[in-house]
C-alpha positions, 0 to 999 in steps of 0.5 A: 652182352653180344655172343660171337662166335669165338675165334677158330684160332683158339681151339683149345676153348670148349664152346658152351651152346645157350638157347631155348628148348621146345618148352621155352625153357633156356638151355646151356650146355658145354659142346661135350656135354660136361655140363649144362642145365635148364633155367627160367631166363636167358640172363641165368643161362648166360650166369651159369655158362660163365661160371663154368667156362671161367668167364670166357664170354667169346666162347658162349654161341647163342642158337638161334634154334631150339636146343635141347638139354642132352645128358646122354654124354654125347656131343653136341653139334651147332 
């Protein structure tokens, strides 16, 4: 599966951020902070995103950074 970033047109879609933490753990996390966890792969990081943002594949952004897991309720910033 190829992540893109998705199209500034549509900016009612919530992005959900998938990525490495410093423990190389992988991250998902919606860009509000409405959901997210920690899994032991990219492929279940990728399973959950698209579970929860309805199977919207175009608004997934892989970081190619590190990204930790934010449960404090603040947003998110690529």
């Amino acid at each position: 599966m190829k992540l893109v970033e998705p199209p500034s047109c549509n900016s009612a879609s919530t992005i959900t951020f998938i990525g490495r933490n410093s423990r190389g753990n992988w991250v998902a996390q919606e860009q509000h902070g409405l959901y997210g966890g920690l899994f032991v792969n990219r492929a279940q990081a990728l399973k959950f995103a698209l579970f929860e943002n309805g199977h919207h594949p175009e608004t997934i952004v892989e970081l190619p950074r590190e990204i930790e897991l934010d449960i404090s309720g603040r947003n998110l910033t690529a």
